[in-house]
DRENBA-756710 format. One record per residue: residue in three letters; residue number from 1; x, y, z of N, C-alpha, C in turn. Coordinates in steps of 0.001 Angstrom, whole numbers, plus 500000, padded with zeros to 6 digits. Layout:
N
[site "ala", NUM, [X, Y, Z], [X, Y, Z], [X, Y, Z]],
...
This chain:
163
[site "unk", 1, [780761, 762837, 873158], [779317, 762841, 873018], [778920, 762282, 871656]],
[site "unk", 2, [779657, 762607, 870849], [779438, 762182, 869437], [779337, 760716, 869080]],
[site "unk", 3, [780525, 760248, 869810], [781158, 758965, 869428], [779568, 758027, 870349]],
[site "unk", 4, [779409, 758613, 871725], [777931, 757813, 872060], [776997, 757701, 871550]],
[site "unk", 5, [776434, 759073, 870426], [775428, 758965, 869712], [775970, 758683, 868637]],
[site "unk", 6, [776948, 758015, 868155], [777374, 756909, 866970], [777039, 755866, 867445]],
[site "unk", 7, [777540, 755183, 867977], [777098, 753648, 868683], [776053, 753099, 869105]],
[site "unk", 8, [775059, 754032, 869367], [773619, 754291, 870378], [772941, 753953, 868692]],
[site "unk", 9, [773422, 754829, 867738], [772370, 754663, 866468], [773282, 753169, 865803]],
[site "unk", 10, [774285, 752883, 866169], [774486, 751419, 865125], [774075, 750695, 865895]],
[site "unk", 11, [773765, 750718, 867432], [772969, 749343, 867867], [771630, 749394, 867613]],
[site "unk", 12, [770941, 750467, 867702], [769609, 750627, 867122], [769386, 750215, 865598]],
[site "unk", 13, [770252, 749823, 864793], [770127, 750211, 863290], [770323, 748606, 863366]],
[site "unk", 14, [771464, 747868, 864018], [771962, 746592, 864148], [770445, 745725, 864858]],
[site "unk", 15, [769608, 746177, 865703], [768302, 745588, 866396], [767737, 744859, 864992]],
[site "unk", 16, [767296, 745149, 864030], [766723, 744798, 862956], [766916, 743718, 862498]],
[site "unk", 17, [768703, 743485, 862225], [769732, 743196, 861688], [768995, 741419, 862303]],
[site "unk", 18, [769862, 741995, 863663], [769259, 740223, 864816], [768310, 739689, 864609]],
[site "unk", 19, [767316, 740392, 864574], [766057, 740173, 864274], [765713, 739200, 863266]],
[site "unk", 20, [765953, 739560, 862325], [765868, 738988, 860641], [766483, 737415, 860678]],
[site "unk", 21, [768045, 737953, 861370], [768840, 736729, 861955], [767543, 735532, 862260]],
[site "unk", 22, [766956, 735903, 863530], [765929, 734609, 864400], [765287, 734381, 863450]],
[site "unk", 23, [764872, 734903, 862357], [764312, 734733, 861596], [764733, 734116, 860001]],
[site "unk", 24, [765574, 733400, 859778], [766186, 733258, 858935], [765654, 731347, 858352]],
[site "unk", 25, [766062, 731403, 857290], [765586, 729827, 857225], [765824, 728822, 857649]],
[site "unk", 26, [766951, 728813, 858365], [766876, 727815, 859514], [766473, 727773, 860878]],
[site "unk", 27, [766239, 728716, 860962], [765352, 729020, 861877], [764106, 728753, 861801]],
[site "unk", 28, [763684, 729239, 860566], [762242, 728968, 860206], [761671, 727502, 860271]],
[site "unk", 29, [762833, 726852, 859563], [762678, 725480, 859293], [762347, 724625, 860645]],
[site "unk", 30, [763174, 724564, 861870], [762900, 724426, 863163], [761623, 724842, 863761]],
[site "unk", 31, [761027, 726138, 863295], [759918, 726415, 864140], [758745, 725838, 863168]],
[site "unk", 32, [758522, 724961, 862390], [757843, 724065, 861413], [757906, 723021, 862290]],
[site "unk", 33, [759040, 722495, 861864], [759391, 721235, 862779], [758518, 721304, 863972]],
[site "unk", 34, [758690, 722568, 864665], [758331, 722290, 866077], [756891, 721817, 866001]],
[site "unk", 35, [756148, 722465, 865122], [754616, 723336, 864735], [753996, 721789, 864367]],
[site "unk", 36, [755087, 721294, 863526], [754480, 719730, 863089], [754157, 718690, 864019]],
[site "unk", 37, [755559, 718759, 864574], [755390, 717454, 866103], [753925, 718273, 866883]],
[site "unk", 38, [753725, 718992, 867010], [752748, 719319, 867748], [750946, 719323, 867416]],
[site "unk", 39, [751061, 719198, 866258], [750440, 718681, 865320], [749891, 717160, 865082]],
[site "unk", 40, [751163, 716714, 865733], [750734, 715156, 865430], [750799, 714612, 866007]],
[site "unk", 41, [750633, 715374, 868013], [750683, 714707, 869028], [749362, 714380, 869107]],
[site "unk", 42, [749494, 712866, 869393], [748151, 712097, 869550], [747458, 712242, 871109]],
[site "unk", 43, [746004, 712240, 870845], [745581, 712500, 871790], [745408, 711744, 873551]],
[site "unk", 44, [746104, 710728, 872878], [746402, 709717, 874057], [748100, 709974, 874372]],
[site "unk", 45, [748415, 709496, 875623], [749714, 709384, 875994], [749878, 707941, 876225]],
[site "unk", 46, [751272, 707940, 876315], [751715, 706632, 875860], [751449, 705165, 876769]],
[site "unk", 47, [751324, 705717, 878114], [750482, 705301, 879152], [748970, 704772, 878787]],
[site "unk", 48, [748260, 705078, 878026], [747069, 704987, 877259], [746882, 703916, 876113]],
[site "unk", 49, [748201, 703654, 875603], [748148, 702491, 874892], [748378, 700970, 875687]],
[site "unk", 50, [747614, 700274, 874664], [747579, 698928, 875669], [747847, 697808, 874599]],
[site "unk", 51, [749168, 697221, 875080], [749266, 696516, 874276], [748251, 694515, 874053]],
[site "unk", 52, [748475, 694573, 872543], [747378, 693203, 872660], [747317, 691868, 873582]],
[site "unk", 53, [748810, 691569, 874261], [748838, 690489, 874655], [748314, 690626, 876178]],
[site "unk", 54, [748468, 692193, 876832], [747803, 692609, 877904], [746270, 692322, 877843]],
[site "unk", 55, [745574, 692962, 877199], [743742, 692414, 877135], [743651, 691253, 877136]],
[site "unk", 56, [744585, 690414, 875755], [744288, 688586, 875835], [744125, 688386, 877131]],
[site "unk", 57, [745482, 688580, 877925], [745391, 688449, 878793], [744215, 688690, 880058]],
[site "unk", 58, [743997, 689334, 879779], [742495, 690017, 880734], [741411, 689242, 880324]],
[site "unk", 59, [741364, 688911, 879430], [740132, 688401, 878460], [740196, 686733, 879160]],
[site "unk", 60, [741350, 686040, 879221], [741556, 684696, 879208], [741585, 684640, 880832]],
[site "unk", 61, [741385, 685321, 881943], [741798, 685361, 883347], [739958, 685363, 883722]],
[site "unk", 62, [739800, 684663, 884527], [738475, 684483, 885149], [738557, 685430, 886077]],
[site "unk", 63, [739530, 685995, 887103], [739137, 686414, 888446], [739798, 688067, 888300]],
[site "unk", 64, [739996, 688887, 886822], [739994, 689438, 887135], [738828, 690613, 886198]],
[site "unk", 65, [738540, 691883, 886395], [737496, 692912, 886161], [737622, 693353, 884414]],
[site "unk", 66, [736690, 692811, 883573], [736738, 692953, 882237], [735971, 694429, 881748]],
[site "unk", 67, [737454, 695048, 881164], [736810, 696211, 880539], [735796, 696580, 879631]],
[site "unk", 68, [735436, 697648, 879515], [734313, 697500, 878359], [735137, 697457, 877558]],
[site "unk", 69, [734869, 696853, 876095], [735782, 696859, 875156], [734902, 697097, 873863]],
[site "unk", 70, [735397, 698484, 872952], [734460, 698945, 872211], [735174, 699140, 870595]],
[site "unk", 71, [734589, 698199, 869791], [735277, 698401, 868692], [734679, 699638, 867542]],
[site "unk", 72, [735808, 699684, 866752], [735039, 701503, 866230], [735317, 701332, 864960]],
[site "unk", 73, [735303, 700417, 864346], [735781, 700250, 863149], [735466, 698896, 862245]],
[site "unk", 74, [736500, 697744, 862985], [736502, 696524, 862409], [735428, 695593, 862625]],
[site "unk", 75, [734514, 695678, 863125], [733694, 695113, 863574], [733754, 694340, 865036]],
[site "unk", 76, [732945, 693908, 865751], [733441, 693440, 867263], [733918, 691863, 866609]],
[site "unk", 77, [735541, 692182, 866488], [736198, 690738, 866313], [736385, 690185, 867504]],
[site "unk", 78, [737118, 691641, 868890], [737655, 690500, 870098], [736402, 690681, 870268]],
[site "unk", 79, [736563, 689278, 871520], [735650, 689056, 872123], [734952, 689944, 872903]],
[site "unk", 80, [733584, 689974, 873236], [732968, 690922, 874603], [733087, 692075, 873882]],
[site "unk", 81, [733517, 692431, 873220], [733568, 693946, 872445], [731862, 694092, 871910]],
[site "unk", 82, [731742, 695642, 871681], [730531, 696006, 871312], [730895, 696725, 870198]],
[site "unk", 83, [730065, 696973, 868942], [730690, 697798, 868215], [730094, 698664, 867614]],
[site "unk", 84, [730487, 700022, 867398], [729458, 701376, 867350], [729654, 701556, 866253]],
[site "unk", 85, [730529, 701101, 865059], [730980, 701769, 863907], [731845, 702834, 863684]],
[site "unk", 86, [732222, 702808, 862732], [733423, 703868, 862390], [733511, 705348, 862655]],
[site "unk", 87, [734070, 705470, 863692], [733978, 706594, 864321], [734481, 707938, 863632]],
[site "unk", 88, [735280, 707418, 862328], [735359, 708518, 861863], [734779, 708889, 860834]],
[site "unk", 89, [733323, 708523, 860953], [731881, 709242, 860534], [731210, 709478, 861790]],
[site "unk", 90, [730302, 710658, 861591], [729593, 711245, 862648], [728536, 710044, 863468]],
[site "unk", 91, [728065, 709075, 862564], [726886, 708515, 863111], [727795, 707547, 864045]],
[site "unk", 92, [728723, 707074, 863493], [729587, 706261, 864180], [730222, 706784, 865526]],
[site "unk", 93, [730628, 708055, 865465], [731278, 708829, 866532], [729840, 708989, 867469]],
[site "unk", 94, [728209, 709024, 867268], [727943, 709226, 868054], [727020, 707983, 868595]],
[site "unk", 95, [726923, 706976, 867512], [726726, 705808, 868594], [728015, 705540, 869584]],
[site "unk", 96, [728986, 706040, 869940], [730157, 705939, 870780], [730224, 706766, 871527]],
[site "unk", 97, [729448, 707826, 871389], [728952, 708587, 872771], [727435, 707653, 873397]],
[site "unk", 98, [726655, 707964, 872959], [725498, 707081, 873257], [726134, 705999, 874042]],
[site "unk", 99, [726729, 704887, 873917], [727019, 703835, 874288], [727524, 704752, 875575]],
[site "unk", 100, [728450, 705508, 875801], [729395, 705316, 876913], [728671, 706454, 878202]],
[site "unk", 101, [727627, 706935, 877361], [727638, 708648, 878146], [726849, 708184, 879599]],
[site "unk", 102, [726370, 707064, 879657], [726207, 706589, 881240], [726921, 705909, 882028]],
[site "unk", 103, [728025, 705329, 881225], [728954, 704713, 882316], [729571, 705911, 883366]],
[site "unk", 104, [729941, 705511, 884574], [730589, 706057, 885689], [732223, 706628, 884406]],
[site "unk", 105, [732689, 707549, 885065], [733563, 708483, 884494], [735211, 707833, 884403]],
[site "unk", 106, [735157, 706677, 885883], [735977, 705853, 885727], [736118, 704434, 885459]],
[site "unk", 107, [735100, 704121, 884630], [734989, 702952, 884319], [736226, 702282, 883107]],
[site "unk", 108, [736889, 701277, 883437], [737753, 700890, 882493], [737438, 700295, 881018]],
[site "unk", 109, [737774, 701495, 880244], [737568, 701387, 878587], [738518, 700807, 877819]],
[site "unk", 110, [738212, 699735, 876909], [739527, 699507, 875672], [738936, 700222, 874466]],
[site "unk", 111, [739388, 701336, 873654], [738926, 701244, 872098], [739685, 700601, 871475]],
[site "unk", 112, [739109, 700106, 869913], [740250, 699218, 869132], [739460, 699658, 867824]],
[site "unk", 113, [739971, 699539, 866956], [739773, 699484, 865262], [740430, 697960, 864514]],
[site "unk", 114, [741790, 698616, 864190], [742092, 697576, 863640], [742069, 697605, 861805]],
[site "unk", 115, [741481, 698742, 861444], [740923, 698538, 860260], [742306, 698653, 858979]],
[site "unk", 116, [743511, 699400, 859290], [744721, 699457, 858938], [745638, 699843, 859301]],
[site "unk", 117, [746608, 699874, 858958], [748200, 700629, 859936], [747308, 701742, 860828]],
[site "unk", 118, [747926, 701203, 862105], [747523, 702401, 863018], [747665, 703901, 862846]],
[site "unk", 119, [749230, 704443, 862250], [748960, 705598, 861842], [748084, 706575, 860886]],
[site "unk", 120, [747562, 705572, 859950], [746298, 705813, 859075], [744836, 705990, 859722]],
[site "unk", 121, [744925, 705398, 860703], [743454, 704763, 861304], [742791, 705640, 861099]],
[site "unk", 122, [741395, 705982, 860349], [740693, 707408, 860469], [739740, 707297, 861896]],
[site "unk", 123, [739811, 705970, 862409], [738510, 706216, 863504], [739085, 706312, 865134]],
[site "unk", 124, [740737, 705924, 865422], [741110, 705787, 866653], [741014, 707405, 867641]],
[site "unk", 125, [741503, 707834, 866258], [741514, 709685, 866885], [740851, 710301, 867425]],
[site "unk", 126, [739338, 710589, 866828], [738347, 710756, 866727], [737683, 710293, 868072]],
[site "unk", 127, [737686, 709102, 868249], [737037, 707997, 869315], [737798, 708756, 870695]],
[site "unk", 128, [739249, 708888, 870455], [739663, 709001, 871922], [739420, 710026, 872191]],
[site "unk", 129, [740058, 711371, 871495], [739452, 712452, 871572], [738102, 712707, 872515]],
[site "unk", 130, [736742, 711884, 871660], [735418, 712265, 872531], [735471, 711493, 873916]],
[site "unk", 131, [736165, 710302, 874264], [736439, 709984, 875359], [737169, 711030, 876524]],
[site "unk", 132, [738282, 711670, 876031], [738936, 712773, 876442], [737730, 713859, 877039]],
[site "unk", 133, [737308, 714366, 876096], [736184, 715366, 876316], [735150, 715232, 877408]],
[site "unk", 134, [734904, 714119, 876855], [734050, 713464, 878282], [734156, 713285, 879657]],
[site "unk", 135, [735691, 713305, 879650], [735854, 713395, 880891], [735990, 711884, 881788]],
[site "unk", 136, [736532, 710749, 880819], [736787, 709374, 881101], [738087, 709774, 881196]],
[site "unk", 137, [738581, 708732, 882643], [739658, 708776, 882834], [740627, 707452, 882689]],
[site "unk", 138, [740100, 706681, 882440], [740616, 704917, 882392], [740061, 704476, 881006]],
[site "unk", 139, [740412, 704964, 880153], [740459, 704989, 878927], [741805, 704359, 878295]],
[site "unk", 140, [741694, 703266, 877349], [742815, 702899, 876718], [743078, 702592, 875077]],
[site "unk", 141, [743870, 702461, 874294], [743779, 702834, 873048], [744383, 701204, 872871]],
[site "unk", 142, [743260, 700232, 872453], [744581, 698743, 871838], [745303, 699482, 870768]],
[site "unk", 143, [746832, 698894, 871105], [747888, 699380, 870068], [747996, 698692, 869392]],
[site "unk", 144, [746969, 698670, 868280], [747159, 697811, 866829], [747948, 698699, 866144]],
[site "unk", 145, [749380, 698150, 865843], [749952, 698806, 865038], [749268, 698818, 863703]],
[site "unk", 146, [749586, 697103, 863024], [749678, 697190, 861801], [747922, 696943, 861446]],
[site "unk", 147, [746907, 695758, 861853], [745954, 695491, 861762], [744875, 695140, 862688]],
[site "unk", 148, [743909, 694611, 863011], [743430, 693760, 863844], [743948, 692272, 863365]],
[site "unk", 149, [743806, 691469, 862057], [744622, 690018, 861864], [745565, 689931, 862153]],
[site "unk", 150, [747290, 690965, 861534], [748055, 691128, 862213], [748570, 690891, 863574]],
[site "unk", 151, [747960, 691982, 864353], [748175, 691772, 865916], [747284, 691186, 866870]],
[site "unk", 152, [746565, 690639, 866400], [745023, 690049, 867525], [745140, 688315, 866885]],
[site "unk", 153, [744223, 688225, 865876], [743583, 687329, 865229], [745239, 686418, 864540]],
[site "unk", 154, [746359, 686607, 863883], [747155, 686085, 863924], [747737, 685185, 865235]],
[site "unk", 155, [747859, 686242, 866284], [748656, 685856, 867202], [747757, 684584, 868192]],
[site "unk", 156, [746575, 684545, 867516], [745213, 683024, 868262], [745147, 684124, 869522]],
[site "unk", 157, [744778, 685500, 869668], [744330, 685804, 871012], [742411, 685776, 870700]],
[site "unk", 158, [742037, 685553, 871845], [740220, 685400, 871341], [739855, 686494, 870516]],
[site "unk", 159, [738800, 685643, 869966], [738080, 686632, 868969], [736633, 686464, 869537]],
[site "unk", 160, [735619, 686795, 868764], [733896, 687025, 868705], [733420, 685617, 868150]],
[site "unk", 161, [732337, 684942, 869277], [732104, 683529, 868372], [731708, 684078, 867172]],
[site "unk", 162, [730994, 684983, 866960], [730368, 685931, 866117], [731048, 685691, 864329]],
[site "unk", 163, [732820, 685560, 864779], [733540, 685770, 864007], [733934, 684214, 862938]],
């Protein structure tokens, strides 16, 4: 009887012990990690990005259905683009509701910026996000990595006579 209520109190005393264990700094360090990636999952999926030579493409084809294409940043360089301003100011974010809040829910959207390395961008986030919210489902993000000159305007895909 003794020897059970010895063992019964070192696994109870040992519970703590484990505990601390899951909890230890490498452990800790991992559940950061995790906390971060999750953090910096963008609000589009990868399906959602569109790359530039795809739109040229759309842009340069007569017979087929041209998206709206809404710039949020750089000014409307491509072509047919409209541009609401920098979305990551409020007035900007809400001429980009304004603009869209009557289109049909599935109407096919491009946003683009362009304004610097895509991971910097302060206005792409922002933009898709309220698209998200809204409840657009054919929504697409141009994947300007590095710029709009860079990946658009370098490569001779159309621009804005504008431009």
């Amino acid at each position: 009887m003794f020897k059970r209520t010895f063992i019964a109190l070192l696994i109870l005393m040992a519970i703590p012990v484990f505990q601390a264990c899951q909890d230890s700094p490498s452990n800790q360090q991992q559940q950061k990690q995790e906390q971060q990636k999750q953090e910096k999952q963008e609000p589009w999926s990868e399906e959602q990005l569109m790359e530039p030579a795809e739109l040229a493409g759309i842009l340069k084809a007569d017979d087929q259905d041209t998206p709206v294409i809404i710039s949020l940043g750089a000014g409307n360089i491509i072509g047919n683009s409209k541009d609401t301003g920098p979305s990551g100011e409020k007035e900007g974010l809400q001429n980009l509701r304004n603009e869209v809040k009557d289109l049909p829910r599935d109407t096919d959207l491009v946003i683009y910026c362009g304004c610097c390395p895509f991971e910097h961008c302060p206005n792409v986030r922002p933009a898709f996000s309220l698209l998200n919210e809204m409840g657009f489902e054919n929504h697409k993000l141009l994947n300007l990595r590095d710029n709009i000159k860079v990946d658009w305007i370098d490569k001779g895909f159309p621009v804005s006579r504008q431009q």
